[in-house]
Structure formats: C-alpha cells, structure tokens
N, C-alpha and C positions, 0 to 999 in steps of 0.2 A: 896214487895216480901221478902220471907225471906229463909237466908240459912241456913241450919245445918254446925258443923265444919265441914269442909273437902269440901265444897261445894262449886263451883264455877261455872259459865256460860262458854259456850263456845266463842273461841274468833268471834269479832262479830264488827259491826259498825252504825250508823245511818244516816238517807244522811242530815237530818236536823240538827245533833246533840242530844245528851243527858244530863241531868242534873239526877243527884243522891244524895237524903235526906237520911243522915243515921238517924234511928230513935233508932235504938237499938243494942247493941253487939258491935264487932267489927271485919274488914272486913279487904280487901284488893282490890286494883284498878290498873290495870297496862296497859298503854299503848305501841304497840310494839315499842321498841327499849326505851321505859325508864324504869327506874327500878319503884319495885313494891311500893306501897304506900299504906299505914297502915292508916286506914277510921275509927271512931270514931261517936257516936250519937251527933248530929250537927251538923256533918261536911256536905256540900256542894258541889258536884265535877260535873263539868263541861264536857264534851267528846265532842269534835267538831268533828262538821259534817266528817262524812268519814274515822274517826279518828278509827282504829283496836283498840280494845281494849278487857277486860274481867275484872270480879269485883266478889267477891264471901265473903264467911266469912272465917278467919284464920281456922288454923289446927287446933285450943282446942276452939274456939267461935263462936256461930252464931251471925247471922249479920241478921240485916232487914233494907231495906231502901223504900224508893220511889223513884219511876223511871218518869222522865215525857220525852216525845217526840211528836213527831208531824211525821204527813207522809207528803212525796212527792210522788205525783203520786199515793196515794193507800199503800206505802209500809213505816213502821216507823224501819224495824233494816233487816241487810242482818246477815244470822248468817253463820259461820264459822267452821273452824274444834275446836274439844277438845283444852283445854288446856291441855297440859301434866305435868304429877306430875313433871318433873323437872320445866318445866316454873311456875308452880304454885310453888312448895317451895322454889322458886325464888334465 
C-alpha cells in the first residue's frame, strides 16, 4: 500500500492482529492512547490483535509499506472513524 503526504487510514483494528513492512518513504503508526511513531523503510511494526490503531505517510513524505493479516471468522480489520488532522499532526 502506499500513501501520499498527508495521507493516512482511518482509525481501525484487526482481531488477529497486523504486522507492517515499511518498504519506502516515511510514515507514521499511532496506537490510541500512545503517542505517534515515525516508521522508516525497514522498519517492522507489530499491532495486536484488537489493538485501535492508524498508520499513514508524514505531512511532506510518502510512505509504502506491507501490510499482512489474516481473518477470523471471514473478517481481517474492523475500520473506524477518520483520523482527525489534530490527532494526525499529533
């Protein structure tokens, strides 16, 4: 997947969990209630199961990563409302 600047997912969760490959640019990953985290090509991020979350590319860089999950029951991410430009310019 990739984002343009300014671009990020809604907030969102998986019931198995997510792992994210960053392959190119650079991003951002924030789960609710911690602060936001600045993702790099290499880097590796984990989102447990259930875990609210949202990941997109900074405000001057896009971001590409991989995404892998798996479903329970049929379903791999329950998605959420917006991120809002405050919680995004964190």
């Amino acid at each position: 997947m990739t984002f343009e600047p300014g671009a990020r997912s809604a907030w969102h969760f998986h019931p198995l969990g997510q792992t994210l490959i960053v392959t190119q640019g650079c991003g951002w990953v924030q789960s609710e209630g911690q602060t936001r985290v600045e993702i790099r090509p290499g880097d590796v991020v984990w989102c447990p199961p259930n875990e609210r979350h949202w990941h997109g590319a900074t405000s001057t860089t896009g971001m590409s990563h991989i995404a892998i999950q798996e479903a329970l029951d049929g379903k791999v991410v329950e998605w959420l409302e917006k991120v809002s430009d405050e919680q995004y310019e964190g």
